[in-house]
N, C-alpha and C positions, 0 to 999 in steps of 0.2 A: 874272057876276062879282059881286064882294059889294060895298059902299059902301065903301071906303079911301081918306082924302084922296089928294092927288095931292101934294100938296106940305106940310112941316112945319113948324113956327115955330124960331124959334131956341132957342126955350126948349123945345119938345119935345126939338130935337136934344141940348140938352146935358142933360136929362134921362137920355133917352136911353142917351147915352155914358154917362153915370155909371154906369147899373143895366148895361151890359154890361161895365164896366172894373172891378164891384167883384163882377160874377159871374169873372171874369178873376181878378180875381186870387184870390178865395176859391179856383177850382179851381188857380189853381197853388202855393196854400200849400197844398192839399191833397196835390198830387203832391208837391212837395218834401219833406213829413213823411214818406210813404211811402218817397221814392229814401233819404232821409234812415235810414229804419229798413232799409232790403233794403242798402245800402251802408255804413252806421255799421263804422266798425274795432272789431275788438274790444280790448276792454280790456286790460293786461299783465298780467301772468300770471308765477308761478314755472317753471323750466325746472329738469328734471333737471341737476343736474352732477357725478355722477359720471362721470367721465372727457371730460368735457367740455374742449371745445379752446378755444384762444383764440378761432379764427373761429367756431367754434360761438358761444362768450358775442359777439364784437360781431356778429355777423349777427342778435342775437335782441333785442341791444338797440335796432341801426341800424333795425331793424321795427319796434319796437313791440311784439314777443310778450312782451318783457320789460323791467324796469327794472334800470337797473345797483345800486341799493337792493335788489331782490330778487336778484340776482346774490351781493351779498357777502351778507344776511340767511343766505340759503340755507346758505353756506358757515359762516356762525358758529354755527348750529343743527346744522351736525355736529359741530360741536369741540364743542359742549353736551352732546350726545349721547353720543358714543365717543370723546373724548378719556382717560375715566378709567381706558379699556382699552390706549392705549398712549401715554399721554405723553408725545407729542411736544411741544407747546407748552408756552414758557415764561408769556406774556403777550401778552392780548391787544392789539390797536390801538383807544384810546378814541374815536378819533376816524375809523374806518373807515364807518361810514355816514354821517357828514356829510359825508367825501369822495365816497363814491357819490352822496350829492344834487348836489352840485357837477355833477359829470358828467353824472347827467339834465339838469340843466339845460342844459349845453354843448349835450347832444346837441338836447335842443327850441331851442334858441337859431341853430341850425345853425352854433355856434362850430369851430374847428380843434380836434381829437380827438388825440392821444398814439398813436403806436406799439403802446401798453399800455395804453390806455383801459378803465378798469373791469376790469383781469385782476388777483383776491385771490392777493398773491404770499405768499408764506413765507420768513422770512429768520431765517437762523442765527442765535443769540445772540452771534456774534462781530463779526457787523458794525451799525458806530456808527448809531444809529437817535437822534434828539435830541429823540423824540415816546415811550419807549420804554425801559424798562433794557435793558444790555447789559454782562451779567456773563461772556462767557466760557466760562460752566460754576461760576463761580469765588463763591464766597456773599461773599469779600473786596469782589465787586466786585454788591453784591445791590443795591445804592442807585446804581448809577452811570449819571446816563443824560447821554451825549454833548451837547457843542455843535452839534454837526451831523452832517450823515446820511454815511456810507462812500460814494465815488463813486458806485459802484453804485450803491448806495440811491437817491442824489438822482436817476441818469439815470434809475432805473425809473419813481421818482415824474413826474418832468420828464414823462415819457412816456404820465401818465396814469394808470397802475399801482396797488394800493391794496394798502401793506404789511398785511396784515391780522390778524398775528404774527408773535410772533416763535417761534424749534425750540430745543429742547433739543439737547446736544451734550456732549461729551466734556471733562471739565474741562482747560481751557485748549489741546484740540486734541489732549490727548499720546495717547489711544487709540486703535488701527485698528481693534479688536477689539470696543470698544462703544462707548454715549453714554450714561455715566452723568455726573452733575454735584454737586457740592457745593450749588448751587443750586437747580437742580430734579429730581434725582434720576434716575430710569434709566428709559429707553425703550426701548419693544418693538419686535419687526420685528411688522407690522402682517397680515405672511401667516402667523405663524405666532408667538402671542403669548410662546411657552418659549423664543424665540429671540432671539438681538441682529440689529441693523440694522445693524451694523459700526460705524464710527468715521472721523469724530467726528460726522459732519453727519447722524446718525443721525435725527436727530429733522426736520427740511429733506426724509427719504427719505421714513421714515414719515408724515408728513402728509400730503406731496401723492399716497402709492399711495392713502390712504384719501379722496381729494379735498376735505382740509378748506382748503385753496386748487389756483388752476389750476398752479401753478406755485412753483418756491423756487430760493436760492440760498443755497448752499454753498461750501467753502475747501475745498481738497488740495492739504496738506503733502507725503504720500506717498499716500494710498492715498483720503481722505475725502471726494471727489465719487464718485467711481467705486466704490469701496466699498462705499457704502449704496447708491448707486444700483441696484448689481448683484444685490444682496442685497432692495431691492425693486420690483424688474422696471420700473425705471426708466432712463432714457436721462443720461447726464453727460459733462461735457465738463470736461478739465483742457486749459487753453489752450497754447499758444507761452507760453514763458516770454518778457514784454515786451510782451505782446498785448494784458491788462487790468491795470488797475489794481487796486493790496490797498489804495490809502489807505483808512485809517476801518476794518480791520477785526485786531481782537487780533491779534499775529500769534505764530505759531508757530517759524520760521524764514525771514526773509523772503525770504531767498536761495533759498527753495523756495516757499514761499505762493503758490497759485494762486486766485483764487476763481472762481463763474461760476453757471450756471443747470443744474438740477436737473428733470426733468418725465417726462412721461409718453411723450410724442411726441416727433421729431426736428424735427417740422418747428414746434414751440411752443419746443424748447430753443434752433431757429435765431432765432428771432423775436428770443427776449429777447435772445440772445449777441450781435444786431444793435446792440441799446441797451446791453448794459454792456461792448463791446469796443472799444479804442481809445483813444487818447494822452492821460494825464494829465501834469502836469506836477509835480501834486505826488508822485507814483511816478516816480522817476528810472528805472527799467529799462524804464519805457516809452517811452523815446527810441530803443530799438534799434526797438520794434514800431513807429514813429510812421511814416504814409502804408502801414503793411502789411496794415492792417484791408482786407476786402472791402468795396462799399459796400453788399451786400447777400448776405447767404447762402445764403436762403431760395431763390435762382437755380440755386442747387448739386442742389438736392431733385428728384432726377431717378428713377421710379421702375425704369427700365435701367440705370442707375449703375452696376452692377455686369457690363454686357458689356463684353467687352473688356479686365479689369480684371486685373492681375499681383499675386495676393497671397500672403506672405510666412508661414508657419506659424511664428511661434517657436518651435521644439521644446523649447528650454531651461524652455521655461514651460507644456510640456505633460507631459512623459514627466518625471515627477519621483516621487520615491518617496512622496510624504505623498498623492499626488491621489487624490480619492473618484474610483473607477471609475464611479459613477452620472455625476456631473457629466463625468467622460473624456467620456462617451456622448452626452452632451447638446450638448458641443463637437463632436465627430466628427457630429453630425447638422449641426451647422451649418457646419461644411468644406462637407458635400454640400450642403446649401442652399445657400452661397455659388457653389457649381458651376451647381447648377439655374441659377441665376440669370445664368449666363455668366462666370463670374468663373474666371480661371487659378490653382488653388491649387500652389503648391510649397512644399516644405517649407525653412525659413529657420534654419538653424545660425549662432549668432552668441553668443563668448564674453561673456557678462555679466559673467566675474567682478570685470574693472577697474573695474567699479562698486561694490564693493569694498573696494578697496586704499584705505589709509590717507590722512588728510582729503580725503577725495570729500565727508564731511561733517562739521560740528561745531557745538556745540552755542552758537550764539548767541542764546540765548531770552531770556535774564536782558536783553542790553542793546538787543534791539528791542522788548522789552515795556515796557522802560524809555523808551523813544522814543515808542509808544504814551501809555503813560500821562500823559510831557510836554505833549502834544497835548490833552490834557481841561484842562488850563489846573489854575486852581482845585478846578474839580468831582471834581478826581482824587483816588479814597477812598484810594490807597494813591500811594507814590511809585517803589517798584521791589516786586517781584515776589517778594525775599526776604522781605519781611515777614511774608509769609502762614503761614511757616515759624516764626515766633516767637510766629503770636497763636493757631495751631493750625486757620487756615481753611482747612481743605483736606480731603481723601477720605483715607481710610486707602490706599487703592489707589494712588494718585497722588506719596508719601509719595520714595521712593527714585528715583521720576523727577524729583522737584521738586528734591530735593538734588544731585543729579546736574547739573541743567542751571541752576544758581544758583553753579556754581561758579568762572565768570570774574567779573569787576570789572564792577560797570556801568557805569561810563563810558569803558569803554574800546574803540575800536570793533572791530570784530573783525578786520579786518585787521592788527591790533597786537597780537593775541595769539600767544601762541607755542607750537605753530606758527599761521602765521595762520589766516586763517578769513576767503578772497578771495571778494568777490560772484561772480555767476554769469558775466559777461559775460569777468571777467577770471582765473577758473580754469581754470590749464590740464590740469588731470586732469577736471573736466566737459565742455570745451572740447573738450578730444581725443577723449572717448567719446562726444558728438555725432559727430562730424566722423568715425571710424570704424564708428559703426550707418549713417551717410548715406553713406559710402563700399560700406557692403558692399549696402546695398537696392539701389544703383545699379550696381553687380556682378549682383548675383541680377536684375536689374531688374522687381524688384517696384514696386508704386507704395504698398503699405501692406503693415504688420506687424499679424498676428491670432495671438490668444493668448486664454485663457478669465479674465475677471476674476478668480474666484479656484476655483480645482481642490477649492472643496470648498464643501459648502453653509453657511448660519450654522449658527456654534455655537448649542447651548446656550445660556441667560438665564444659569444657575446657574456653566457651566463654559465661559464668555467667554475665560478666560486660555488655558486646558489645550486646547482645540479646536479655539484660533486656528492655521490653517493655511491655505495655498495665495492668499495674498495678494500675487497678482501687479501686481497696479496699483505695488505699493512700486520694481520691479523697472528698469521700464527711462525712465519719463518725468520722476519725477522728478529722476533725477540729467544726463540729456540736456535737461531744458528744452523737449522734442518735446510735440508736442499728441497726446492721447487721449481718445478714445470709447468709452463703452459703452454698448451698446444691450442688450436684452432677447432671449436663445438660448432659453429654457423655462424647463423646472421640473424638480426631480430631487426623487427620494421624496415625489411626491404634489405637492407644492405648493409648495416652495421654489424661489425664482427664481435663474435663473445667468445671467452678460451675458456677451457677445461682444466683446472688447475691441479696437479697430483702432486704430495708431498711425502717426502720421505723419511729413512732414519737417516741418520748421518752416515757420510761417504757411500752412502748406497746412488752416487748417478748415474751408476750401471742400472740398475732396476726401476730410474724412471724415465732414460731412455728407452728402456725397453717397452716398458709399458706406454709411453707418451707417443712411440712408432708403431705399436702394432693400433694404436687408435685410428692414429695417421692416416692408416693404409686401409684400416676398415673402414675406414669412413670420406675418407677425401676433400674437407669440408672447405679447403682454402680455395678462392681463385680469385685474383688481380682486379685490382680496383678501377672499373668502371672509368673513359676519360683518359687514360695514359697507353693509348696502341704502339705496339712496338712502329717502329721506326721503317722508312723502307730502307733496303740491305744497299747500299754503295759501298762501292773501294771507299778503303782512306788514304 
């Protein structure tokens, strides 16, 4: 053996330790830089969003793959892009990526997150935005921006949400036909630029088929959720009349004004319909809805939904003498889809025409716009809605409807016109023609009424008026107050989209959720309009 003390000094030992606790820890900074580089996350990054979902955008932000900044980025670099091919946007949100920083921050903070966190919504020019103009359509009203946001607006924001424009639309609501505006001028349907988007919320369709946000909100008077939507292979909901609230948003007719969420998916239009459905108190008709909201809809989204199911063919709204036989064909595929799918079709005869007969409706525009406008306080550029008539702001097109509908008093309310002109809750010719369409479904016992949104494809850009035809959405919900959906049936002559229209009893929009998603998913019939490629991914 070799010479090795037997025993050490104290000052060896702590020698010693030192040279082995500083070879110690050298090797474990060493490993650590290494785990450090084999496990480092990788940095965020842009995500395609075209057609991208809500859970798509928060699952890519709640990772990490992305930042809720490159989320909206993303989306304003398409409105840079191809906005000047269909004009849907009126005006941007100045202040949409300082709200996305907001929300990176919630999210590394691991604060409470919104419903709607970081989802670029799209909102009609009709509803009150107080960051925002909100003309209408109307160039009278090109300076006017709100005290504060339309219910809606506030719940979406409340929730998270990033208004991140606003849509062009139909001067003051009066078109089914298209969205042209005194203010921003006319928008394209987005699958097919020679064609309209329908009316009014044309511009709310067209943006979000081209995905320059996830999502929008829209009004329907008669036909303008459901309308554009159908027109571009998008999903819309007109509610239970009393379900949501119109505070904050121009109104057309308020005794028919519905507004609500506009998208791609059923199960993104449940999401938001979660956050803008349910009791205001400054909307009086929503005391009938009040405790009828579901506390969740998204529960409804069943993709069997459709076994077992008894549904109602409106023939009146099928077999009519103006309907494009291409679009007939498109519907009759989706009868037998709805069968694939387990669903009992019979056919549903039920006279529409006491919707009809004489004031089922009347024209109180002049004095809820008038009510409207009291509401902007001060800021209010005009004080009733005849003015615009003597300073010449307005469309040539719109000319003989404005005179038309400026013809009662403004202050007088409409039940004191002669003849009157009764809210919704207390007419009994609306009243009755609910309580006779729910009388006969429960006869046939069906559980829903299906009908094609409209028996013909968009018109024409050029011949908007002369080719407007088969505009069934006008027909049977809004003079019932009943809730409707339209989901996406295909496409006729190549590429134009046609929807599948289901209508229900009142507060049931649990049941046509359900039904209007398990279509969805049986059939898959949406995909992105031709012309608008996502983008390549750069930092922002």
């Amino acid at each position: 053996m070799g010479d090795y003390p037997l025993s050490l000094s104290s000052t060896d030992l702590i020698a010693m330790n030192f040279r082995i606790s500083s070879f110690c820890a050298g090797l474990f900074a060493v490993f650590a830089l290494l785990l450090t580089t084999c496990v480092e996350e990788p940095s965020a990054t842009p995500i395609n969003v075209v057609e991208a979902s809500i859970a798509d955008v928060h699952t890519a932000v709640l990772t990490g793959a992305t930042t809720c900044r490159m989320v909206v980025q993303s989306h304003l670099d398409r409105i840079d892009i191809y906005e000047d091919q269909i004009n849907a946007i009126t005006v941007l949100n100045p202040n949409a990526l300082t709200r996305a920083d907001e929300i990176d921050a919630a999210v590394a903070s691991g604060s409470d997150l919104g419903a709607l966190f970081c989802v670029p919504m799209l909102v009609k020019d009709n509803f009150d935005t107080h960051d925002m103009v909100t003309t209408g359509g109307s160039i009278a009203l090109m300076e006017s921006v709100p005290p504060d946001d339309a219910f809606m607006v506030r719940r979406i924001r409340e929730e998270g949400a990033i208004v991140i424009a606003k849509t062009n639309m139909a001067e003051w609501a009066f078109s089914p036909r298209q969205s042209v505006s005194s203010s921003f001028d006319t928008t394209r349907n987005a699958y097919a630029l020679d064609r309209v988007p329908a009316g009014s919320s044309g511009g709310t369709a067209s943006g979000v088929a081209v995905s320059f946000g996830l999502i929008g909100l829209g009004s329907d008077t008669g036909n303008s959720i459901r309308g554009p939507s159908s027109h571009l292979a998008l999903v819309g909901i007109r509610s239970t009349i009393g379900l949501t609230s119109r505070d904050g948003i121009i109104p057309l007719h308020f005794d028919r004004d519905i507004a609500g969420p506009m998208g791609r998916t059923v199960e993104d239009v449940a999401r938001v319909f979660n956050v803008v459905a349910g009791y205001d108190p400054a909307d009086p008709y929503t005391e009938d809805g009040r405790n009828r909201k579901e506390d969740d809809y998204t529960v409804f989204l069943d993709s069997s939904g459709l076994e077992g199911v008894r549904l109602g063919v409106l023939t009146q709204l099928v077999d009519t003498e103006d309907a494009d036989t291409a679009v007939i064909r498109v519907f009759e595929d989706a009868v037998a889809d709805l069968m694939r799918l387990g669903a009992e079709v019979v056919d549903f005869n039920f006279d529409l025409a006491p919707a009809r007969r004489p004031n089922m409706r009347c024209s109180r525009f002049r004095y809820d716009v008038g009510q409207y406008l009291a509401s902007l306080g001060d800021r209010a550029p005009i004080r009733d809605v005849a003015e615009v008539l003597e300073t010449g702001q307005y469309s040539d097109y719109i000319e003989g409807t404005l005179r038309g509908r400026v013809s009662q008093p403004l202050d007088l309310h409409p039940v004191d016109f002669d003849p009157p002109c009764m809210d919704y809750f207390d007419h009994e010719g609306r009243q009755g023609l609910r309580a006779e369409l729910v009388a006969a479904m429960d006869d046939a016992g069906i559980d829903a009424v299906v009908y094609p949104s409209w028996t013909n494809p968009p018109a024409h850009i050029d011949r908007g008026d002369e080719e407007y035809r088969g505009d069934n959405s006008q027909r049977v919900a809004p003079a019932t107050g009943l809730p409707a959906i339209t989901v996406p049936m295909g496409y006729s002559y190549g590429d134009l989209p046609a929807g599948l229209q289901i209508l229900g009893r009142a507060y049931a929009e649990g049941v046509l959720f359900k039904l209007a998603y398990a279509y969805e998913q049986g059939t898959h019939h949406r995909h992105p309009p031709s012309g608008f490629p996502e983008l390549a991914l750069t930092d922002n």
